[in-house]
C-alpha positions, 0 to 999 in steps of 0.5 A: 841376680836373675829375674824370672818373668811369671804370668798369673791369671785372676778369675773371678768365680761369677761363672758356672762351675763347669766354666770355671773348670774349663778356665782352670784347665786351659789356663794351666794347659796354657802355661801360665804359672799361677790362678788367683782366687777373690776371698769376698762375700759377693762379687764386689760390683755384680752383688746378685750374680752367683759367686763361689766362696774362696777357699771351697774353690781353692780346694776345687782348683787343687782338685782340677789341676796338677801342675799350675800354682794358685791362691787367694788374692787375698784373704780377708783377716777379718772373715776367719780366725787365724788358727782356723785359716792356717789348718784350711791352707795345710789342708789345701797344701796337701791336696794339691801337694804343696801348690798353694800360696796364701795372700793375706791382707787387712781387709778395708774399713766400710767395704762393702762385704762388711755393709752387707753382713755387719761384720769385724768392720774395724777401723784402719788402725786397729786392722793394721795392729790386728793384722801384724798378729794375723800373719805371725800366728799363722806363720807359726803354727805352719811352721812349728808342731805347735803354737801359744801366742798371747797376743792383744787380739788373738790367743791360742793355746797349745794350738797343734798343727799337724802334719807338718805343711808339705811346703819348707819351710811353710807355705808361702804367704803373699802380703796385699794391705794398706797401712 
């Protein structure tokens, strides 16, 4: 079996935009393989400083580049529906024609994005239970014209998902949880 050594870069959004930008740049300019994005409603220790919202700058780093990999490391379940981030993550696959990975995780009971906004602060437990349909609604609809799940937590109904992703058979998803 081969093995094949990857660089990815993390960067956290409390820079000015146009810095940012240049990061994105050398970085890619630079060689490395992939550029990983914080989904967080602020900046984890530096609350007051200014922090770009996750999946608007994925967006922008599919705009600003052409050959480098990127994604969330990662995305909160409990921030957007499932159905909602699959249809952002299609739409970020075709802007950067098809460089996007997703990462998913269950998010942390009692961090402080949820002390800040009171918001989906669900126990351990019931992240775990919830994210295990998390993660199979989303990869259904990208892999499949069309979606109904009845699950616990979730439900969708003949949720259409179209075009198909440019990635095959999807996306792919990168798993960051505990439990």
């Amino acid at each position: 079996m081969e093995s094949t050594l990857r660089l990815g870069v993390f960067t956290g959004q409390v820079v000015p935009f146009k810095e940012l930008v240049k990061r994105l740049k050398f970085c890619e300019e630079a060689g490395y393989d992939s550029i990983w994005v914080a989904d967080h409603f602020a900046h984890w220790n530096k609350r007051l400083e200014p922090f770009w919202e996750c999946w608007s700058f994925l967006s922008a780093i599919a705009c600003y580049t052409s050959k480098i990999r990127f994604g969330s490391l990662v995305t909160n379940m409990s921030w957007r529906h499932p159905a909602w981030l699959a249809r952002q993550a299609l739409t970020i696959d075709y802007i950067s024609s098809g460089r996007l990975t997703i990462g998913l995780g269950s998010g942390k009971h009692g961090s402080s994005d949820h002390e800040m906004i009171i918001y989906n602060d669900w126990s351990t437990k019931e992240r775990v239970e919830r994210f295990q349909e998390y993660v199979e609604i989303i990869d259904s609809l990208l892999r499949n014209p069309v979606t109904t799940y009845l699950g616990k937590y979730f439900q969708l109904n003949e949720a259409p998902l179209s075009p198909e992703c440019v990635q095959k058979p999807r996306l792919p998803i990168l798993i960051g949880t505990k439990g």
